[in-house]
C-alpha positions as CSV (number, residue, x, y, z in Angstrom):
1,X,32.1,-44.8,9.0
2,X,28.5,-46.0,10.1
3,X,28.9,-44.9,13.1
4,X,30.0,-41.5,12.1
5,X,27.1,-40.8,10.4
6,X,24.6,-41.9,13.3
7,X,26.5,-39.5,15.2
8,X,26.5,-37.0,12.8
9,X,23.0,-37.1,12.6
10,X,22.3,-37.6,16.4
11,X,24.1,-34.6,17.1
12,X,22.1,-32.7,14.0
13,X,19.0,-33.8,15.8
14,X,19.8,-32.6,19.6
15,X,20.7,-29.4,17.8
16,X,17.7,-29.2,16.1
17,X,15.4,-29.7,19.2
18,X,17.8,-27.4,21.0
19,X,17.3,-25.1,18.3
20,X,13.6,-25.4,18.5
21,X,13.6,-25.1,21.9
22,X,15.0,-21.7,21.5
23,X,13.2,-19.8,19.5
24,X,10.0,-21.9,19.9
25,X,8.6,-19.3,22.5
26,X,9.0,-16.2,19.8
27,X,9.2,-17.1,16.1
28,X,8.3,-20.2,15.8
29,X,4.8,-22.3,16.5
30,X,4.9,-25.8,18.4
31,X,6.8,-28.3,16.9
32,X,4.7,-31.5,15.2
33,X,5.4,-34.5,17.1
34,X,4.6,-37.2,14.8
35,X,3.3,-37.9,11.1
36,X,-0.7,-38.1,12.6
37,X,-0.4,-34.5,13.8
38,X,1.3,-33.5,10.5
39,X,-1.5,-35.4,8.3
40,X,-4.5,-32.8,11.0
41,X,-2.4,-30.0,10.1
42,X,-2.5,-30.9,6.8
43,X,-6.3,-31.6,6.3
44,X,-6.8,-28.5,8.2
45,X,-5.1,-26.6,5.3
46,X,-7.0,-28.6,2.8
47,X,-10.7,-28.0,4.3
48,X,-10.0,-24.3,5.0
49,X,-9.0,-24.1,1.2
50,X,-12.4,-25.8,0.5
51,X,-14.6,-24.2,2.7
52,X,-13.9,-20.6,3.6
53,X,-16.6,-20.4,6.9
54,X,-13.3,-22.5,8.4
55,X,-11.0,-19.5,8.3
56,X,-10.7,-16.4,11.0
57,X,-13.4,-14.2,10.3
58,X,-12.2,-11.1,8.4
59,X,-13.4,-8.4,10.9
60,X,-10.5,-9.9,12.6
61,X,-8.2,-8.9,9.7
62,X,-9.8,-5.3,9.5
63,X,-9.6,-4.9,13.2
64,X,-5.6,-5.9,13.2
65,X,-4.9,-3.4,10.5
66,X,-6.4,-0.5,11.1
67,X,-4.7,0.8,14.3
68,X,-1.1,0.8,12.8
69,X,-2.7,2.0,9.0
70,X,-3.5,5.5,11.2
71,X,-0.2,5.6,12.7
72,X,2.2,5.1,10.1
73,X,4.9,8.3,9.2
74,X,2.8,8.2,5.6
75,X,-0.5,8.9,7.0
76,X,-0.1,11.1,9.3
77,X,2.1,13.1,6.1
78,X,-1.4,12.6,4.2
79,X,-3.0,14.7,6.8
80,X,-0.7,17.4,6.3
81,X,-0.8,17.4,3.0
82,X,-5.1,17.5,3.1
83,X,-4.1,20.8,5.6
84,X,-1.7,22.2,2.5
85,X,-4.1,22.2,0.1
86,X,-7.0,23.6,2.3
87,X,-4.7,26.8,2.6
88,X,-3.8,27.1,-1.1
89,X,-7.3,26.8,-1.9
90,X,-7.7,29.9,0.8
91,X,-4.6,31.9,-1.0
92,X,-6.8,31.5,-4.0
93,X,-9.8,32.7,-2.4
94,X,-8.2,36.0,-1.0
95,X,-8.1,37.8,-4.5
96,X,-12.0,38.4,-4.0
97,X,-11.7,39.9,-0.6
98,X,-10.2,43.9,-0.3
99,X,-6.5,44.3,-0.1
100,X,-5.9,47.7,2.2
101,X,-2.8,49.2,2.9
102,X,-1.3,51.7,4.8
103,X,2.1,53.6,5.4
104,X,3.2,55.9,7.3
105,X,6.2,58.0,7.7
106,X,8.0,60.9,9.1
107,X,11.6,62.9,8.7
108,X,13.2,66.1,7.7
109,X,11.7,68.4,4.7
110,X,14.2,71.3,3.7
111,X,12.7,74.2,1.6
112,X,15.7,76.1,1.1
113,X,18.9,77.7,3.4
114,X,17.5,77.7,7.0
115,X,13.7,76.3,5.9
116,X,13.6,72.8,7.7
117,X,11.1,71.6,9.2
118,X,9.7,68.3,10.2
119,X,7.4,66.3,8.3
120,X,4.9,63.6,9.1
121,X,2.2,61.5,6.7
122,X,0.2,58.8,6.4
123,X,-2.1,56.9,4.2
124,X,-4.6,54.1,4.0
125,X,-5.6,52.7,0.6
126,X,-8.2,50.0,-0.1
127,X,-8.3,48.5,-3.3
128,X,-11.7,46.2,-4.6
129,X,-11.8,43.7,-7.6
130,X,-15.0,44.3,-9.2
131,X,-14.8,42.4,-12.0
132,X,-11.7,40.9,-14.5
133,X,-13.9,39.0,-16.7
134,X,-14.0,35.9,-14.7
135,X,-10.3,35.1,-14.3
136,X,-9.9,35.0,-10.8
137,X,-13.5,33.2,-10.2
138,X,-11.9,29.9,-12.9
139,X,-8.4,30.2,-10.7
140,X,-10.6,29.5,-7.8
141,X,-12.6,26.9,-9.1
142,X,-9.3,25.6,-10.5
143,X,-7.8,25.2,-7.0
144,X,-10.4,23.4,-6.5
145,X,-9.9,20.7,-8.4
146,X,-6.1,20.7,-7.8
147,X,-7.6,19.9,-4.5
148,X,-9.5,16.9,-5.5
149,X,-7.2,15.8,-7.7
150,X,-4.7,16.0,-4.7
151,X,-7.3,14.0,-2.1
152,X,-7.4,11.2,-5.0
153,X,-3.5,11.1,-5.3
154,X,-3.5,10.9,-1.6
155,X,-6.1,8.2,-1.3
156,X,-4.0,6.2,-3.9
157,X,-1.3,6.6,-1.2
158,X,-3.2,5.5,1.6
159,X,-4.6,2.7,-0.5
160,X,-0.8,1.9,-1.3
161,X,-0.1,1.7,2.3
162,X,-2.9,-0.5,3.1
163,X,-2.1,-3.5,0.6
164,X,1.4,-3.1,2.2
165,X,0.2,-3.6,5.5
166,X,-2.5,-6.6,4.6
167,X,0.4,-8.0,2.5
168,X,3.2,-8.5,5.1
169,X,0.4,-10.1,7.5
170,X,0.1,-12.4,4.9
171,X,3.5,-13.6,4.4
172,X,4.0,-14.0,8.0
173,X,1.3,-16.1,7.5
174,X,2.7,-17.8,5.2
175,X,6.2,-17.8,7.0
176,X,4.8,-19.7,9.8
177,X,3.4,-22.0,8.4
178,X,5.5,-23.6,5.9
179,X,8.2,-23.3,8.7
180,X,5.6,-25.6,11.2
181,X,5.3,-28.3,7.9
182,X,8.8,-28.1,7.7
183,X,9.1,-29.1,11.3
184,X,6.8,-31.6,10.9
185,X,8.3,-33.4,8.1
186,X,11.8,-33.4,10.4
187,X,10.1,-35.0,13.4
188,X,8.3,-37.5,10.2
189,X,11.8,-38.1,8.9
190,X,13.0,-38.5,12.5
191,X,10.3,-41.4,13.5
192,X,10.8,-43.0,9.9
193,X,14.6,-43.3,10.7
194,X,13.9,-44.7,13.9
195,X,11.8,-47.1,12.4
196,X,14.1,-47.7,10.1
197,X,17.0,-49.3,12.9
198,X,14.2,-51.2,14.4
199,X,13.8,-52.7,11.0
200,X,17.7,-53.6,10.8
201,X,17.6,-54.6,14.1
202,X,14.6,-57.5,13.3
203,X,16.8,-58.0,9.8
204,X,13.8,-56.5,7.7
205,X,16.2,-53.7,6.4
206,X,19.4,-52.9,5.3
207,X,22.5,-50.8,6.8
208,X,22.0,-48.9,3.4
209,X,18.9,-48.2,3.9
210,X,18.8,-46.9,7.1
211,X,22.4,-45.0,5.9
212,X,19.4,-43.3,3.4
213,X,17.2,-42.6,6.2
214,X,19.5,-40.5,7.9
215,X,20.5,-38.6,4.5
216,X,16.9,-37.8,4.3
217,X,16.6,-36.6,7.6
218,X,20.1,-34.2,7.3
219,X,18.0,-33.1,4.3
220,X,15.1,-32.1,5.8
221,X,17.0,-30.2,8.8
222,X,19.0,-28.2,6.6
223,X,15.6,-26.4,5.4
224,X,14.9,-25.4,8.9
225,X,17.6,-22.3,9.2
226,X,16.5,-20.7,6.3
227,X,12.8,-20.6,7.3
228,X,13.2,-19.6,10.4
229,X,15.1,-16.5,8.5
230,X,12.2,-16.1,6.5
231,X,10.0,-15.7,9.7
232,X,11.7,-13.4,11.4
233,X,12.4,-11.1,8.6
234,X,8.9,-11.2,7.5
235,X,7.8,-10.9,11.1
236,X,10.2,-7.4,11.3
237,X,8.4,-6.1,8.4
238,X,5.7,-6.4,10.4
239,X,6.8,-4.6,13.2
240,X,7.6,-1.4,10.9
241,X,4.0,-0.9,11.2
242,X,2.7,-2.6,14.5
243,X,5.9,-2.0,16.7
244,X,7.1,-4.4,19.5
245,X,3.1,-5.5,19.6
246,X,3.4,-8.0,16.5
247,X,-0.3,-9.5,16.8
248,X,-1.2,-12.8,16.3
249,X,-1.8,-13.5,12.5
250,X,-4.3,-16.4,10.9
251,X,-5.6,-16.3,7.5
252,X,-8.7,-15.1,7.4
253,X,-11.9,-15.0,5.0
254,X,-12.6,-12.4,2.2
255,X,-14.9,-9.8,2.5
256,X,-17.8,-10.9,0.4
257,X,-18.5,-8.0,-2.6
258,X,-20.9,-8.4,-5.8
259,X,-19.0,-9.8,-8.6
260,X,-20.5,-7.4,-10.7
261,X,-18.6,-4.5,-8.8
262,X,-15.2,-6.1,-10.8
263,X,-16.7,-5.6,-14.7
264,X,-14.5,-3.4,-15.8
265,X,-17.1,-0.1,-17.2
266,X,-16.8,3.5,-17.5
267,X,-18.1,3.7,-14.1
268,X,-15.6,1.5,-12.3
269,X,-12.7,3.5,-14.1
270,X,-14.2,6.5,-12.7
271,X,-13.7,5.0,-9.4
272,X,-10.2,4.5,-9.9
273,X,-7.9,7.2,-7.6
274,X,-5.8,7.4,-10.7
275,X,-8.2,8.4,-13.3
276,X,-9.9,10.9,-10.4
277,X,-6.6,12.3,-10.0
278,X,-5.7,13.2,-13.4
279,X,-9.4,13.6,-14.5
280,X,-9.3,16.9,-12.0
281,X,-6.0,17.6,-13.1
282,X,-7.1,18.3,-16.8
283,X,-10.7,20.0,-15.3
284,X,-8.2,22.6,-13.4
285,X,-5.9,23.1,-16.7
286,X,-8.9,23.6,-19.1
287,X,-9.8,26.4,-16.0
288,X,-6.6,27.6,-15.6
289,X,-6.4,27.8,-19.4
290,X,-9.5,29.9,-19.9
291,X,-8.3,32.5,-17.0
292,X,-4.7,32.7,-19.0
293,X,-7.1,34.0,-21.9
294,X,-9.7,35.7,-19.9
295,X,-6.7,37.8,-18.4
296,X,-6.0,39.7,-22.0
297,X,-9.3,41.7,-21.1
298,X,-8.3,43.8,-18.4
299,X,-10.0,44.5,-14.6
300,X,-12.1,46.7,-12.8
301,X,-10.8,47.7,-9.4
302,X,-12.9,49.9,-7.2
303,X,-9.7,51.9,-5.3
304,X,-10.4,53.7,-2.2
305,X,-7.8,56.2,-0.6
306,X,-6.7,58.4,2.5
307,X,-3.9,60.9,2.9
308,X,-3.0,63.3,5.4
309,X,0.5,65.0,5.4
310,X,1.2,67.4,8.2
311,X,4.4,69.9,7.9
312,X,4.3,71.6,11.0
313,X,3.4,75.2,8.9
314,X,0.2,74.9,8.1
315,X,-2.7,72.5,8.8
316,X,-2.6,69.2,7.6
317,X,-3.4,68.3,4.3
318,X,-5.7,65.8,3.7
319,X,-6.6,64.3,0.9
320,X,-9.5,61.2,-0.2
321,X,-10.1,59.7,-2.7
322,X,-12.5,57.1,-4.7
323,X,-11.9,56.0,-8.0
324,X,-12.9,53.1,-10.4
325,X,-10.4,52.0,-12.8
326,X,-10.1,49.7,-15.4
327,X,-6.6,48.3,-16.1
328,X,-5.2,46.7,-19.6
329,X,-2.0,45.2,-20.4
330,X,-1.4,46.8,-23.7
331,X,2.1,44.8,-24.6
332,X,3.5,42.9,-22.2
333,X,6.8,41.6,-24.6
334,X,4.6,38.4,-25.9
335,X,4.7,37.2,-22.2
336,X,0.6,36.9,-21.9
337,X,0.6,34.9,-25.4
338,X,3.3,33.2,-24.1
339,X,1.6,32.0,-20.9
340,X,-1.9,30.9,-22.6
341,X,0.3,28.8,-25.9
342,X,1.6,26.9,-22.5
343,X,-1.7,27.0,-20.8
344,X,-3.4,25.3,-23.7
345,X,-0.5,23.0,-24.8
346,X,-0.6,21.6,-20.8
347,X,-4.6,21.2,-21.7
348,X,-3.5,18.7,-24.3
349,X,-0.8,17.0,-22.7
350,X,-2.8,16.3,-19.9
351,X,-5.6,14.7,-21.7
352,X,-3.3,12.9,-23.8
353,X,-1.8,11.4,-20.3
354,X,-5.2,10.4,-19.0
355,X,-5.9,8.7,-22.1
356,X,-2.8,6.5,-21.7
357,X,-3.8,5.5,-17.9
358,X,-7.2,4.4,-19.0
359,X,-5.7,2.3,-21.3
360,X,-3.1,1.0,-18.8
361,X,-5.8,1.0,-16.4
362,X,-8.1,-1.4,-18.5
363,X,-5.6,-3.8,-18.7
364,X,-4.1,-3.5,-14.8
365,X,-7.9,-4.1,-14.2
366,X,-8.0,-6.7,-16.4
367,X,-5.2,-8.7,-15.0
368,X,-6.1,-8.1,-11.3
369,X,-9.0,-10.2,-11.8
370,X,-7.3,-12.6,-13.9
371,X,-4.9,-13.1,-11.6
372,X,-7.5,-13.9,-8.7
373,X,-9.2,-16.1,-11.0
374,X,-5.8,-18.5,-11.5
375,X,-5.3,-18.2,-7.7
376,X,-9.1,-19.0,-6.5
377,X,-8.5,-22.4,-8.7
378,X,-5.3,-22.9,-8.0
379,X,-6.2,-23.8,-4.2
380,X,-8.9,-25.6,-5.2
381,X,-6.8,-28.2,-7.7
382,X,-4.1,-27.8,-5.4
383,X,-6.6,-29.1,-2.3
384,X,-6.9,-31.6,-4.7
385,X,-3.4,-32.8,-5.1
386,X,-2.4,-32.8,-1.6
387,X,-5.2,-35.6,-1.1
388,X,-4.1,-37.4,-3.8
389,X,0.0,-36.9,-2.6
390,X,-1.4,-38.3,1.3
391,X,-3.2,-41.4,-0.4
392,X,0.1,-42.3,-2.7
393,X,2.2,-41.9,0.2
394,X,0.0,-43.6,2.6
395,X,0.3,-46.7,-0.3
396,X,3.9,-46.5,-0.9
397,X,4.1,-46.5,2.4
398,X,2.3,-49.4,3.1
399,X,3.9,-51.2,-0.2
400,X,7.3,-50.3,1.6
401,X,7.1,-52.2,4.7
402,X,5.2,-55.3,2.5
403,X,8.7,-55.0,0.7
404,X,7.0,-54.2,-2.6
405,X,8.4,-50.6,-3.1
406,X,12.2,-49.3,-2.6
407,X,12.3,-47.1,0.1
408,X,13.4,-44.2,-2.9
409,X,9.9,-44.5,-3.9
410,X,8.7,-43.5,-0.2
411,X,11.3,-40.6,0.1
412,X,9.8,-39.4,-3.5
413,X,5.9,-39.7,-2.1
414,X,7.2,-37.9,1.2
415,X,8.4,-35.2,-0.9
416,X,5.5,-35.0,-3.0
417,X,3.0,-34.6,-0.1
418,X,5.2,-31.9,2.0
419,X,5.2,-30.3,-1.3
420,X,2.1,-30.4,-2.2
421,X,0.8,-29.1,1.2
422,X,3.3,-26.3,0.8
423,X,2.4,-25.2,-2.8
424,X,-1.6,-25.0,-1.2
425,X,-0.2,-22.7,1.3
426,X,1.1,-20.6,-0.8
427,X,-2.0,-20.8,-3.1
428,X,-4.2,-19.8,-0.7
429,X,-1.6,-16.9,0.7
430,X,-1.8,-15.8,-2.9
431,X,-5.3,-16.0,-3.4
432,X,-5.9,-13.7,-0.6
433,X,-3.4,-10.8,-1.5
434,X,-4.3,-10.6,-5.2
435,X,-8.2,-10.2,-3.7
436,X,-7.2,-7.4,-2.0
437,X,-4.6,-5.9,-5.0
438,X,-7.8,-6.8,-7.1
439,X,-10.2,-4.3,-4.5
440,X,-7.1,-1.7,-4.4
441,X,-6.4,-1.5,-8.4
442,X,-10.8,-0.7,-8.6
443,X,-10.3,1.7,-5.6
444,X,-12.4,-0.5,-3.5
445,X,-9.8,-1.4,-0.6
446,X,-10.0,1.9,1.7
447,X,-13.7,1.7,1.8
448,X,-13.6,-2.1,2.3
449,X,-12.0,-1.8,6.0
450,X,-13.6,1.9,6.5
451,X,-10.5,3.8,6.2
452,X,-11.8,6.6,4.6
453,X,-12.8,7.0,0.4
């Protein structure tokens, strides 16, 4: 039975390396060889978390994202939706300018039994607003701020897009790494297993114990698969937005900002491409609202027309014209009363939504720097507690070959310290993302890696 386990495990082990091996040159990073590299990598993470200088520099970061953040389907829609608004804003505009037409025609006119004759005509007619009372100037100004409103909707896209991007780099990041610590504590498991027989074989150990060795090692090699999963999904995420160029990704440092800009005021809600967007949105109802009203009084046109109608019988007949007229809408069914009730009721629905994000807003802002807060500490006690997992392990190690600790004990301080190292990973991946959800929720990000806002 023994020695179905050793082979069990010997053959886990060639496939491991094998598996390594394989993938080594794509996905993964270069395997740890023994329990001194793992303890560099290690204290690498913790002085990084310590001491940000250690980390890439983040020009790296903005440099990596910004080529794929102008390529993606989305932005390149945000363009055409800037080119959409331009031309309804222009539609808007064209009520000020003339409106001329002109027709003309030709055919049969019958005056009676054997009185035919052919007839031809045209006409050209220009017709002037001159004045309606300002309706058409607040429509104007109205599409205006529709536009605006429409920029700040798509900046909150673009923003959107951005955190997506910064995010996935991230958690290949984070991928990676936990993926080389989980190598690293296989080949540690491996070289405590063979130290392990060598004990036996001098009589220092038991068969049980060494039977536990290899448990532990089985253990560690079943965590492998699933990681490696977790890299290469994370790392096709990536390619959605950097194709078959996947770059190479390090954590880097944060952009350094006034911690001032984060108090949550009147002025950094302004900021916010939410509370731009529906701010305009209720400037262009309250405009669109006083046109609705503003069209009850009527226009002034300044019409301008030419006629000329030739039968064939007698000289053509011409006829010009220049007339200004004033038009009403005396009773148009209750429509116009109608249309400004809705104008004025969209007024109020409208402010009553924007109160509702600022409130939502508060909070989101609120929490954003809450939650970067928690994090920024987090690595910092978690820095903390992978020193203090190294020294117990170091002890129980020690204590284990003086025979004064079970060898439980040392799998348990093992544990402790692969865990620990992995939950400062993961502190310090999450410190960085909910920075930059902090800079996106205060509309901050874009102009942070001059993307535009």
């Amino acid at each position: 039975m023994i020695r179905s386990i050793e082979f069990k495990i010997l053959f886990c082990i060639i496939c491991f390396i094998s598996f390594s091996a394989k993938v080594q040159g794509s996905d993964l990073v270069k395997p740890v060889k023994d329990d001194t590299e793992l303890n560099s990598i290690v204290e690498t993470l913790v002085l990084q978390a310590k001491d940000q200088s250690r980390l890439a520099d983040f020009k790296a970061l903005k440099r990596m994202v910004s080529e794929p953040f102008s390529s993606t389907p989305l932005f390149l829609q945000t363009l055409e939706s800037l080119k959409l608004l331009e031309e309804k804003k222009k539609e808007v505009f064209a009520r000020f300018l003339p409106r001329v037409t002109s027709s003309v025609g030709g055919g049969i006119k019958s005056g009676g039994f054997n009185n035919d004759r052919s007839s031809q005509s045209y006409s050209l007619n220009i017709n002037q607003l001159v004045f309606d009372f300002g309706v058409t100037k607040r429509q104007y100004n109205a599409s205006k701020k529709e536009e605006v409103s429409n920029q700040a909707k798509i900046d909150n896209q673009r923003t959107e897009l951005l955190l997506q991007i910064i995010s996935t780099v991230h958690e290949v990041y984070r991928a990676k790494t936990l993926l080389l610590l989980s190598q690293g504590f296989v080949d540690t498991r491996n070289g405590f297993l063979e130290s392990m027989r060598q004990r036996e074989a001098l009589g220092g150990s038991s068969n049980a114990d060494v039977i536990r060795a290899e448990t532990k090692l089985s253990d560690a090699l079943d965590k492998i698969p699933l990681q490696v999963k977790s890299l290469k999904d994370n790392k096709s995420k990536l390619a959605e937005f950097f194709g078959t160029k996947i770059p190479e990704v390090r954590l880097t440092q944060l952009p350094i900002i006034d911690s001032k800009t984060f108090d949550v005021t009147e002025d950094t809600l302004s900021r916010n491409f939410k509370i731009r967007e529906m701010t305009n949105q209720v400037d262009a109802a309250k405009l669109n609202f006083q046109a609705e009203k503003r069209g009850g009084f009527g226009r002034f046109n300044l019409q301008a027309g030419y006629q000329n109608t030739d039968t064939n019988l007698l000289s053509p007949q011409e006829q010009s014209s220049l007339l200004l007229t004033y038009q009403l809408d005396i009773f148009t069914g209750f429509e116009k009363a109608s249309k400004v009730s809705q104008a004025g009721f969209r007024v109020n629905a409208l402010n009553f939504e924007l109160e509702r994000i600022k409130r939502e807003l508060v909070t989101e802002l609120e929490q954003s720097v809450h939650a970067f807060d928690a994090h920024a500490a987090l690595v910092l006690s978690r820095s903390e507690l992978v020193k203090g997992a190294k020294l117990s392990n170091r002890v129980n190690k020690e204590l284990f070959e003086l025979n004064k600790a079970s060898i439980n004990d040392l799998f348990r301080s093992q544990e402790e310290y692969l865990n620990a190292a992995k939950n400062l990973v993961d502190a310090m991946v999450d410190k960085n993302i909910n920075y930059y959800k902090m800079l996106a929720s205060f509309g901050l990000l874009l102009e942070t890696f001059d993307l535009g806002a």
